[in-house]
Structures are given as structure tokens and as C-alpha cells.
N, CA, C and O atoms as a MOPAC input file, in Angstrom:
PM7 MOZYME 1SCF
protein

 N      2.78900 1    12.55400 1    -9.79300 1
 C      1.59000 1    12.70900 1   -10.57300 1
 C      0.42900 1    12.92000 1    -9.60900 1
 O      0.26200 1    12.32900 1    -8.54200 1
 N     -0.47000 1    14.00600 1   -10.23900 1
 C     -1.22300 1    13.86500 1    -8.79900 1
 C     -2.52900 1    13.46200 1    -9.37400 1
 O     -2.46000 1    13.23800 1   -10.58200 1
 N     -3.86500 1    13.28600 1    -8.76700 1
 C     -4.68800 1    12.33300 1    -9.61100 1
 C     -6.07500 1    13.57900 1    -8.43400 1
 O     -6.01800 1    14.14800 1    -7.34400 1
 N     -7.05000 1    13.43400 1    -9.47900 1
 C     -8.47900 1    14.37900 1    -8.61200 1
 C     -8.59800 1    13.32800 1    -7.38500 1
 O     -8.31400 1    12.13100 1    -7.42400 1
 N     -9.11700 1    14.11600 1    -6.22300 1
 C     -9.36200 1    13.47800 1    -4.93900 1
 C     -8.26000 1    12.74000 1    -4.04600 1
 O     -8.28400 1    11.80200 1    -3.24900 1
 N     -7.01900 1    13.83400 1    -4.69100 1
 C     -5.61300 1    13.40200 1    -3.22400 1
 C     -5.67500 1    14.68800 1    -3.14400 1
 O     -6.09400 1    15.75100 1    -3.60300 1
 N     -4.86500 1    13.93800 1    -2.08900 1
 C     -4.13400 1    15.60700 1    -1.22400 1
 C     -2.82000 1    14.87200 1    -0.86400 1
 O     -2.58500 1    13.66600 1    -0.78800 1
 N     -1.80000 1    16.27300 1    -0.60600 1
 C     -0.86600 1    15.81400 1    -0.17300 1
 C     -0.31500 1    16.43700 1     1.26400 1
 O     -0.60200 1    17.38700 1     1.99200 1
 N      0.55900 1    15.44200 1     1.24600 1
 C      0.99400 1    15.51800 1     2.98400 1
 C      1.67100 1    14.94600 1     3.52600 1
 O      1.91700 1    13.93300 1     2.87200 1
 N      2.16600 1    14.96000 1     4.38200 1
 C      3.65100 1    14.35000 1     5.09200 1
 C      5.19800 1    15.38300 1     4.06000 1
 O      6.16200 1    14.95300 1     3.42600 1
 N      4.87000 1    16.35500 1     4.26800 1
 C      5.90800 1    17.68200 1     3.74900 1
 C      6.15200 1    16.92000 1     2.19200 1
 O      7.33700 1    17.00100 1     1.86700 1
 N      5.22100 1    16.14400 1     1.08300 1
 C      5.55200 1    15.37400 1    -0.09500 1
 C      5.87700 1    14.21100 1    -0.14100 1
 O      6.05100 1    13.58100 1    -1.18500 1
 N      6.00200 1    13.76600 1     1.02600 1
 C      6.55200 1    12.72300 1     0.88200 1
 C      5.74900 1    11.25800 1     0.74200 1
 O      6.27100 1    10.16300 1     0.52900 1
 N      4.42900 1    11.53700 1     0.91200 1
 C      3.56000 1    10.67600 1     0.48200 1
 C      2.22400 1    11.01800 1     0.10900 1
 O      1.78100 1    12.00500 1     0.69700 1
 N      1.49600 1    10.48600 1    -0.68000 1
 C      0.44800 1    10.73500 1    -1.38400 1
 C     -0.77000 1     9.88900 1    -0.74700 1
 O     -0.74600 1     8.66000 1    -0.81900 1
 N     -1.79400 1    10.54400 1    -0.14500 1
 C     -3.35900 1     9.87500 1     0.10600 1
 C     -4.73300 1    10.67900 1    -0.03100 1
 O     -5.03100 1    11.87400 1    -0.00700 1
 N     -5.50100 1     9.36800 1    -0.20200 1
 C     -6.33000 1     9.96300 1    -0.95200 1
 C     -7.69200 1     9.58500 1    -0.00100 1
 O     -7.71200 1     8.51400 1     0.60500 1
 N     -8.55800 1    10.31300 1     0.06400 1
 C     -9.69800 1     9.94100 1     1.08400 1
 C     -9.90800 1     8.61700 1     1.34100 1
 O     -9.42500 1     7.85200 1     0.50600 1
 N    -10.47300 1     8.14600 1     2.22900 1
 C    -11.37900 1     6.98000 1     2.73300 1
 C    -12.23200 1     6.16200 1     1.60100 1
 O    -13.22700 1     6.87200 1     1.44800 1
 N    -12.32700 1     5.30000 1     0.93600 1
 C    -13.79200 1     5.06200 1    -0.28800 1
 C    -14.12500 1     4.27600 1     0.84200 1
 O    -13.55000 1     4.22600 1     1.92900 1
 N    -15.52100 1     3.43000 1     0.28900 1
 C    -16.76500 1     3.29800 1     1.19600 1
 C    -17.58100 1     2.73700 1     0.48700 1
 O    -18.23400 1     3.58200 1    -0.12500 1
 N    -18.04100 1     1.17800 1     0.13100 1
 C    -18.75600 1     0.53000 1    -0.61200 1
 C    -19.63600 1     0.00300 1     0.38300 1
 O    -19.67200 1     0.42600 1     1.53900 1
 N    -20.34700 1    -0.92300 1    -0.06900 1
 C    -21.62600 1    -1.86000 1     0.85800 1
 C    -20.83700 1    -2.92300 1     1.58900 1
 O    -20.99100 1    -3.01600 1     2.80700 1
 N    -19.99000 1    -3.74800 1     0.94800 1
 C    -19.54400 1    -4.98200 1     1.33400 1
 C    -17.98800 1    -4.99900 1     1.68700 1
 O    -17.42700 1    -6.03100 1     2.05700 1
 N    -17.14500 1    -3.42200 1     1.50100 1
 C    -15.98000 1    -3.65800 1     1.59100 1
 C    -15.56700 1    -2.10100 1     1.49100 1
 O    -16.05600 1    -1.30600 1     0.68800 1
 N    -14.52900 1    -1.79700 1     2.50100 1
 C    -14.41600 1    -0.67600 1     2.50100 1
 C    -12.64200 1    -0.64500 1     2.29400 1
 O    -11.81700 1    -1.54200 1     2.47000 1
 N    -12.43500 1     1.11200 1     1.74500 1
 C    -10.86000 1     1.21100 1     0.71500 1
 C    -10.29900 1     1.81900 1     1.12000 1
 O    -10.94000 1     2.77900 1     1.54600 1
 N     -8.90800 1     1.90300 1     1.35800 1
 C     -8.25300 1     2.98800 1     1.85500 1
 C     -6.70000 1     3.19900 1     1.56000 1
 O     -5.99100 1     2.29700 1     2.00500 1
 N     -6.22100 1     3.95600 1     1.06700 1
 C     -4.93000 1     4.10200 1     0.39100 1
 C     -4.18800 1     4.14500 1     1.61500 1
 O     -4.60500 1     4.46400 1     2.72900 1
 N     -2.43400 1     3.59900 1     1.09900 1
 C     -1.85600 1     3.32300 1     2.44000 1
 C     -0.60600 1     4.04400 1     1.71600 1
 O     -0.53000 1     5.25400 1     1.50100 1
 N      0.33900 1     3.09200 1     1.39000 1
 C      1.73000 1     3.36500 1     1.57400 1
 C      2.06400 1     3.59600 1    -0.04500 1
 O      1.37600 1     3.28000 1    -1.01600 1
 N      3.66100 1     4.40900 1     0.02100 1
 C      3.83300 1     4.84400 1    -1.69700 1
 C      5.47800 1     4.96700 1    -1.67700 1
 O      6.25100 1     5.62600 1    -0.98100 1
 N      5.66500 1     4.01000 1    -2.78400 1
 C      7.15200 1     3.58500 1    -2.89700 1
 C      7.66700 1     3.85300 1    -3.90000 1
 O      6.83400 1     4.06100 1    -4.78200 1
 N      9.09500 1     3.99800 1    -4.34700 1
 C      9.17700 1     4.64200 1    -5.65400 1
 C     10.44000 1     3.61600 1    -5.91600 1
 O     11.38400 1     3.62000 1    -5.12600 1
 N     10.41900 1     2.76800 1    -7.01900 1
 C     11.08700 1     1.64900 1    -7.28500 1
 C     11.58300 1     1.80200 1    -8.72100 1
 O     10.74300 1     1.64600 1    -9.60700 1
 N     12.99100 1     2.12200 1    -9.10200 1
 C     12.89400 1     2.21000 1   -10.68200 1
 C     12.66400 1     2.67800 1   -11.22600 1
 O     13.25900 1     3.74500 1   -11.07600 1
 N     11.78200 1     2.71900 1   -12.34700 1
 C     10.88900 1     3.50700 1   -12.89800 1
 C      9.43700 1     3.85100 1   -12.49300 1
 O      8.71400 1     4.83300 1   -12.66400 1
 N      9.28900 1     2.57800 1   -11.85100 1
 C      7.55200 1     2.81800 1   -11.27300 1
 C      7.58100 1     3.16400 1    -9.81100 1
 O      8.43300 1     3.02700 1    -8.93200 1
 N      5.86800 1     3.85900 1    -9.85900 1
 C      5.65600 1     4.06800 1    -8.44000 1
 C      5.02000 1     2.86400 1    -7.65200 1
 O      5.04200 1     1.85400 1    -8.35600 1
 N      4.57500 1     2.69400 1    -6.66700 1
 C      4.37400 1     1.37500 1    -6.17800 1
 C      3.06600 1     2.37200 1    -4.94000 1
 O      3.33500 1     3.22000 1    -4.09000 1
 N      1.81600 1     1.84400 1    -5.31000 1
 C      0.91300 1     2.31100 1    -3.93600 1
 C      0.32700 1     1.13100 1    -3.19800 1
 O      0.51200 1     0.01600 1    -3.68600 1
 N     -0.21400 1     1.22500 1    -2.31100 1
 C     -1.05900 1     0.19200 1    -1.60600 1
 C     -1.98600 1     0.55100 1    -1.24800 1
 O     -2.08700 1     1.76400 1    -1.06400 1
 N     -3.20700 1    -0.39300 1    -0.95000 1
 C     -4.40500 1     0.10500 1    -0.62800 1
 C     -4.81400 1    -0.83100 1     0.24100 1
 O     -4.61400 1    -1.97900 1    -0.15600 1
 N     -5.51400 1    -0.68600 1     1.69700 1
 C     -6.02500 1    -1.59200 1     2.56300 1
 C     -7.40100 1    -1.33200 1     2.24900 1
 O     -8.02200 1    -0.27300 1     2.33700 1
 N     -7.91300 1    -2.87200 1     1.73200 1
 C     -9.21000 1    -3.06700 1     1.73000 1
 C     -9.81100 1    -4.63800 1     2.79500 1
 O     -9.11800 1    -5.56300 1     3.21800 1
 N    -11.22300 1    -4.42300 1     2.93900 1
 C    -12.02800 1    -4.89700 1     4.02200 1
 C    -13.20800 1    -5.81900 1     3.07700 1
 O    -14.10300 1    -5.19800 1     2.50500 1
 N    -13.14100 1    -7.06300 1     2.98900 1
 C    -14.08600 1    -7.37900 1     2.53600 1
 C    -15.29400 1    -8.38700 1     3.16400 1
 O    -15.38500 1    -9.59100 1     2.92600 1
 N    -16.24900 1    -7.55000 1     4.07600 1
 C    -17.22500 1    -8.47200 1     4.98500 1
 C    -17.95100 1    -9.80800 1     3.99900 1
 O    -18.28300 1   -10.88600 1     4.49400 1
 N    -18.04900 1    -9.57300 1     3.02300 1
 C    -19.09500 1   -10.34700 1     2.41300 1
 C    -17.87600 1   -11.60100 1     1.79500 1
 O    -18.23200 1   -12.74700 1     1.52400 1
 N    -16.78000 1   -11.23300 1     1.68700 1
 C    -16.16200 1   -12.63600 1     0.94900 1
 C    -14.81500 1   -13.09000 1     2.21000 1
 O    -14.22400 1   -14.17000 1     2.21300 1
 N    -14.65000 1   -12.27700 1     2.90600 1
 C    -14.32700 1   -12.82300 1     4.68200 1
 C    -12.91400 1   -12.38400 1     4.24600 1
 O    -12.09700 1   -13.27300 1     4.00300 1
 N    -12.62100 1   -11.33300 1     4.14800 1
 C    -10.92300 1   -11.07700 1     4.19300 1
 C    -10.40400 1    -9.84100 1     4.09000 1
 O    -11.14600 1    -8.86000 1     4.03700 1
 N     -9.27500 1    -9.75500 1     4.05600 1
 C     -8.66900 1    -8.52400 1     4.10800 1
 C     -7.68100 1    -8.27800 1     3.50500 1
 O     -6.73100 1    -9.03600 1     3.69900 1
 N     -7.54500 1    -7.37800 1     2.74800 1
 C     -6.02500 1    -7.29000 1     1.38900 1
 C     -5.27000 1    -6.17400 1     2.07500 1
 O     -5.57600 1    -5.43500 1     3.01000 1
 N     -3.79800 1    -6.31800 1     1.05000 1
 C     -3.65800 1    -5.05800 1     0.79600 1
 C     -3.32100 1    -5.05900 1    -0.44600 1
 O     -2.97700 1    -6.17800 1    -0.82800 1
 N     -3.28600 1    -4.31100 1    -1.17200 1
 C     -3.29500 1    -4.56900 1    -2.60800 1
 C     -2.29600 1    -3.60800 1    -3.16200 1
 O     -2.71100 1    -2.47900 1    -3.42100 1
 N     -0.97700 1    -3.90200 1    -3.39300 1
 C      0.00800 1    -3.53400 1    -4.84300 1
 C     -0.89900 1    -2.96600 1    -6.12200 1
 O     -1.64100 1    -3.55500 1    -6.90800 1
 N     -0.44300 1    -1.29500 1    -5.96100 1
 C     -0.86600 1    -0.90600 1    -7.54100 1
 C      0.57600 1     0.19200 1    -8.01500 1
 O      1.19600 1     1.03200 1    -7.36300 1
 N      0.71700 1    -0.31800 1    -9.49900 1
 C      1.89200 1     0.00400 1    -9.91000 1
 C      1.75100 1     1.38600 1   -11.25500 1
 O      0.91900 1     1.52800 1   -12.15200 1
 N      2.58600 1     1.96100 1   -10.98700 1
 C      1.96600 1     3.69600 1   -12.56200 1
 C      3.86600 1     3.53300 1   -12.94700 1
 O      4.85500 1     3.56300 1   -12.21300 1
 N      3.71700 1     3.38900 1   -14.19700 1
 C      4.58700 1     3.52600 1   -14.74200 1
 C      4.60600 1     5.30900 1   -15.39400 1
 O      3.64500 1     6.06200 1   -15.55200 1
 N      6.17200 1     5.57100 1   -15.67800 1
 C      6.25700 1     7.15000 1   -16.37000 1
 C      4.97800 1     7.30400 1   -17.31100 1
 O      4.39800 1     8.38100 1   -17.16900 1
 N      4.49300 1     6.52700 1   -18.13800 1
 C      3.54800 1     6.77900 1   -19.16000 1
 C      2.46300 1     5.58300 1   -19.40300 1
 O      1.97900 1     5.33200 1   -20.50600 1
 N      2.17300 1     4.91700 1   -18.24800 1
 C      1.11600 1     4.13800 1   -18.38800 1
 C      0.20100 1     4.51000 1   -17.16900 1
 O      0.50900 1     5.36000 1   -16.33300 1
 N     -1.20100 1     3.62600 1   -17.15800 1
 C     -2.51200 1     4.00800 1   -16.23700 1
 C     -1.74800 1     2.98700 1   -15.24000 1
 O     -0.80600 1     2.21100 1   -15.40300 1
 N     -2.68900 1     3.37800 1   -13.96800 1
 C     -2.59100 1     2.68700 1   -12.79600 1
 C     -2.97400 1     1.28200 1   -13.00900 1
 O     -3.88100 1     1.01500 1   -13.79700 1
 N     -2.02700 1    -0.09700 1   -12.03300 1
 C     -2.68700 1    -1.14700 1   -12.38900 1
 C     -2.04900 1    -2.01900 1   -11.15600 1
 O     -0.89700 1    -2.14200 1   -10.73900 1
 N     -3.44900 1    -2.62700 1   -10.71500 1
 C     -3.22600 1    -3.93600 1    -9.83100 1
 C     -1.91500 1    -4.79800 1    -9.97000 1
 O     -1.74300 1    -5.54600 1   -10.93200 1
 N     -1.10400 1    -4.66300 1    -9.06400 1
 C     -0.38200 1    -5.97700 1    -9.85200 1
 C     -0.23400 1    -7.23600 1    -9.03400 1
 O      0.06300 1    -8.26000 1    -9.64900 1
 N     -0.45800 1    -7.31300 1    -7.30000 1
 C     -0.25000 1    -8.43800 1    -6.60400 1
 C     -0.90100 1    -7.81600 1    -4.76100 1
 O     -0.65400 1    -6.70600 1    -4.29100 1
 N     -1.43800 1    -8.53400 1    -4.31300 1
 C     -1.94700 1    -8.03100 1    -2.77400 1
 C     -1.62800 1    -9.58600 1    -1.98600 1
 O     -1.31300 1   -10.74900 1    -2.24000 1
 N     -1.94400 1    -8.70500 1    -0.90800 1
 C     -1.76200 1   -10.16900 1    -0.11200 1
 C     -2.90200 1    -9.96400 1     0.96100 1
 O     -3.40800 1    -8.98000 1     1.50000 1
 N     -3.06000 1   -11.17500 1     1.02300 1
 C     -4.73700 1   -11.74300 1     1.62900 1
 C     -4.49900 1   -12.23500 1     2.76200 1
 O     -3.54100 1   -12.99900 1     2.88600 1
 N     -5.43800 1   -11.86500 1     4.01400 1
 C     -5.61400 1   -12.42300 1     4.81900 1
 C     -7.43600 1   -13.25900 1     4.79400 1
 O     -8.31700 1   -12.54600 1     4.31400 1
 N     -7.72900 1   -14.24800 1     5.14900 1
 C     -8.97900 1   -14.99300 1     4.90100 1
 C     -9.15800 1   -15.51800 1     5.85200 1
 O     -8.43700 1   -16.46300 1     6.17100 1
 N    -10.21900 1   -15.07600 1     6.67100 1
 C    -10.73500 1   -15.41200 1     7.74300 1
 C    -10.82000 1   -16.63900 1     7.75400 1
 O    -10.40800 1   -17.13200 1     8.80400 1
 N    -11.36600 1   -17.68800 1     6.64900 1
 C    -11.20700 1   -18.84400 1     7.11400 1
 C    -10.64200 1   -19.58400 1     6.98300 1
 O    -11.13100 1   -20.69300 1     7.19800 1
 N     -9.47500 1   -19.50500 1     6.61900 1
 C     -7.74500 1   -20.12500 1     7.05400 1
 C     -6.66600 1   -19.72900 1     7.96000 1
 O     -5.57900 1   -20.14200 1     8.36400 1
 N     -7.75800 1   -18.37500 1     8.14500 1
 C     -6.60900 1   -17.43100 1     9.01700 1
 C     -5.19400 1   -17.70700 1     8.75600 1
 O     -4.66600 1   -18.41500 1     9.61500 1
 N     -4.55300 1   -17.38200 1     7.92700 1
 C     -3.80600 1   -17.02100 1     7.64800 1
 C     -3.69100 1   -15.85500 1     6.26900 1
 O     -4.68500 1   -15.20900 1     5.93800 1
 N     -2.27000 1   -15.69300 1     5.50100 1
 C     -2.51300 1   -14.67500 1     4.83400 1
 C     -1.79600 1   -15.57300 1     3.61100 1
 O     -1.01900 1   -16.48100 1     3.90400 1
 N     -2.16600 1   -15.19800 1     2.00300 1
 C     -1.55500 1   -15.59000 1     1.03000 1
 C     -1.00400 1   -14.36000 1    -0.14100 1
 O     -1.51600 1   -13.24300 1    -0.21200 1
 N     -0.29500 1   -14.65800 1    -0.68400 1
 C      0.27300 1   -13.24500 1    -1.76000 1
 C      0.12200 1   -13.90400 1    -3.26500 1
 O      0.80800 1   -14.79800 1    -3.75900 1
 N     -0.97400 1   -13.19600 1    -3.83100 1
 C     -1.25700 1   -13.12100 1    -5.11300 1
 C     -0.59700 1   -12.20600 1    -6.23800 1
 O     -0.22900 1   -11.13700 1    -5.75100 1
 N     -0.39500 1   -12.29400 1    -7.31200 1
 C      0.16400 1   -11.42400 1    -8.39100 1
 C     -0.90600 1   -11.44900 1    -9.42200 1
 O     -1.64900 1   -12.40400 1    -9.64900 1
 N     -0.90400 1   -10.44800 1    -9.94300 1
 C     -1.85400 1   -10.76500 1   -11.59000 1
 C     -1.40100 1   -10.31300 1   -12.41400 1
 O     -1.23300 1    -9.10200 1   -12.55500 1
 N     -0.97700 1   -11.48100 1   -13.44000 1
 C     -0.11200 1   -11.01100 1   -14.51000 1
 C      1.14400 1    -9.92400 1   -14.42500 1
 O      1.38200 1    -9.08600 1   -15.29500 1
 N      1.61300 1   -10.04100 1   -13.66000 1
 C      2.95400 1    -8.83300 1   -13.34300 1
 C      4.40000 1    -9.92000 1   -12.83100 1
 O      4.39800 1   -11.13500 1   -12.62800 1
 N      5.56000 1    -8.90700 1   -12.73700 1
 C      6.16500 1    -9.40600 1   -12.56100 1
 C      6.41200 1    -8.35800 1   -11.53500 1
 O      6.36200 1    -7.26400 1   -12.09700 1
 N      6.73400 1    -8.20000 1    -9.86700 1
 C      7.17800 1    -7.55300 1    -8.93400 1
 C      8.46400 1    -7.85300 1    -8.37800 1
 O      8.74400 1    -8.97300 1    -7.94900 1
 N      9.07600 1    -7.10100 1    -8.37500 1
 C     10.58000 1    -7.26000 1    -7.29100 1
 C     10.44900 1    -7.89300 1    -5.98800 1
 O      9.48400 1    -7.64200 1    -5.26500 1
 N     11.40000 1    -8.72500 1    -5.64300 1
 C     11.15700 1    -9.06700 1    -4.32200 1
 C     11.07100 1    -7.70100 1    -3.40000 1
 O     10.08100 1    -7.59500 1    -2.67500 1
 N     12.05600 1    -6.65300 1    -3.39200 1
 C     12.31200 1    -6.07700 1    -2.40800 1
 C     10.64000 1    -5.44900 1    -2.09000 1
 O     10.17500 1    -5.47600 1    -0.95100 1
 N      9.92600 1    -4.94400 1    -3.18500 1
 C      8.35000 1    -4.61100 1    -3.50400 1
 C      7.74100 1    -5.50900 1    -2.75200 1
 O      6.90800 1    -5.19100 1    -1.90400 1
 N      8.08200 1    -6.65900 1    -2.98200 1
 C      6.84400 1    -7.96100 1    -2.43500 1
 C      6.84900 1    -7.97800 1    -1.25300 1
 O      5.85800 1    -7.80400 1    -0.54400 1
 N      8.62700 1    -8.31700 1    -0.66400 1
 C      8.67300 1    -8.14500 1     0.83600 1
 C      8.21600 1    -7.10400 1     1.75100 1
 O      8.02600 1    -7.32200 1     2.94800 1
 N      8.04300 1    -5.98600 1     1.19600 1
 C      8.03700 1    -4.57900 1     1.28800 1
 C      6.17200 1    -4.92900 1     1.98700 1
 O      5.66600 1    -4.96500 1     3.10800 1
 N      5.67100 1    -5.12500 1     0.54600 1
 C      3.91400 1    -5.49400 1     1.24800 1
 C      3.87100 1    -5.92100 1     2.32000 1
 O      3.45800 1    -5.32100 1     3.31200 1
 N      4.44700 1    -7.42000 1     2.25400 1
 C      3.60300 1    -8.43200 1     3.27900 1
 C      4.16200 1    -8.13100 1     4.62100 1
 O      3.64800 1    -8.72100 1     5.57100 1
 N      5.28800 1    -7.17500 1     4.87800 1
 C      5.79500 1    -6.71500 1     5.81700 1
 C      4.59800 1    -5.60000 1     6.31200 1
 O      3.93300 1    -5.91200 1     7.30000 1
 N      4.37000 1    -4.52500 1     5.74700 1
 C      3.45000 1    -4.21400 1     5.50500 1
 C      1.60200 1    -4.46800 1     5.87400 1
 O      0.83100 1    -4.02100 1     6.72300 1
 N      1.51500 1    -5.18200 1     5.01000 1
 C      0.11400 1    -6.31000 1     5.39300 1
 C      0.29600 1    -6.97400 1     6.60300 1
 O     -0.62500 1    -6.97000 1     7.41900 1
 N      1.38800 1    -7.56700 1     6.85200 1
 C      1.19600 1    -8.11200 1     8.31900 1
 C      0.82900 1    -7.21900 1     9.50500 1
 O      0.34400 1    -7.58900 1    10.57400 1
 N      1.24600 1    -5.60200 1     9.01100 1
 C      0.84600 1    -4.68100 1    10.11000 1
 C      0.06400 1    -3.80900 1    10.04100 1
 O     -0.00900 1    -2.92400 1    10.89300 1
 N     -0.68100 1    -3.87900 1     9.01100 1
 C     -1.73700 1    -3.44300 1     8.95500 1
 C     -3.03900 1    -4.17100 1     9.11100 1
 O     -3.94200 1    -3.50300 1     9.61500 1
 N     -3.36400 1    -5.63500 1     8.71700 1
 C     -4.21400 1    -6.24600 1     9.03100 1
 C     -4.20000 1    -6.59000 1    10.12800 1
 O     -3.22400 1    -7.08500 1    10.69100 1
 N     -5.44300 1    -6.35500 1    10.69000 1
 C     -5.45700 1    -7.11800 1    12.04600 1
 C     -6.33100 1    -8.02100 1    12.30400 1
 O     -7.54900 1    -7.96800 1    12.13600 1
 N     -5.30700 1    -9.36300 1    12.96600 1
 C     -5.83800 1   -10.38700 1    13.01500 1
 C     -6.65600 1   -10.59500 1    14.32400 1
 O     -6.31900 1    -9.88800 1    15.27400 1
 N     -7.64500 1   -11.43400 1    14.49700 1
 C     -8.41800 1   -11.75000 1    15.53200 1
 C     -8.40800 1   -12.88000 1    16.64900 1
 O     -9.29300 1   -12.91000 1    17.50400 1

């Protein structure tokens, strides 16, 4: 499915979409998995003002909208990282898949 403001690349094999760019936290599409029926994206976001760093699980079913379903947090002031869900139910292999993921993309200090 392709959505206004991607492009594609890596010969199809994965889907990204520009840089976004807020005041307090900046967005950036990462990785794209195809599980089942659903697609599975991630997005590395930066948040200066609430001290952390995600990556955030979003899931598109054949005939539904895009939707948050679980990220995992790194928080500066526990330094460490935690994995949230909202209202979803995710596969392990999905979950492991992130925080494997999140661990290498966030970088810790």
C-alpha cells in the first residue's frame, strides 16, 4: 500500500518515508515487516522535552487504518528501556523483533 509522502527503495523491499520534524521531538520511519496478515512498521522517535526515546510498532491490516500498537522506551532517567502495548495484542516474534531492533537503534549515553 503506498501512502502520499513515501518513496520506495531498497529494489521494494522496504518502504520510507521522509524525516518529520516537530519542536520537542523528532520522527523517523525505520523498519517494515510483513507478519500474517498485517504489515508491521516502526518509527524512531526523539523526545527532548519528556527525556526519551521510542521506537514505536505501527500495525495496517488488509482493510483497516494504520495504528500504534506497542514501542519500546528508552528514558533517560532510568536509563534503561521498557516495552509498552496499547490495547493490541502482538506476536512475540514482532515484539522480539522491536526491542532487538530498539536496542540498536537507540543510542544510549
Amino acid at each position: 500500500m503506498w501512502m502520499a509522502g513515501q518513496r520506495k527503495s531498497d529494489l521494494g523491499t522496504k518502504w520510507l518515508s521522509p524525516a518529520l520534524t516537530r519542536v520537542a521531538a523528532r520522527v523517523k520511519q525505520s523498519g517494515d515487516r510483513q507478519y500474517g496478515i498485517f504489515r508491521y512498521t516502526t518509527r524512531l522517535t526523539h523526545d527532548n522535552t519528556e527525556g526519551n526515546s521510542a521506537l514505536e510498532l505501527h500495525e495496517t491490516g488488509k482493510d483497516t487504518d494504520t495504528k500504534r500498537v506497542a514501542r519500546v522506551v528508552f528514558w533517560d532517567a532510568y536509563g534503561d528501556f521498557f516495552f509498552e502495548t496499547f490495547d493490541a495484542q502482538v506476536p512475540v516474534v514482532v515484539a522480539e523483533q522491536l526491542m532487538a531492533e530498539a536496542r540498536a537503534a537507540i543510542k544510549v549515553r
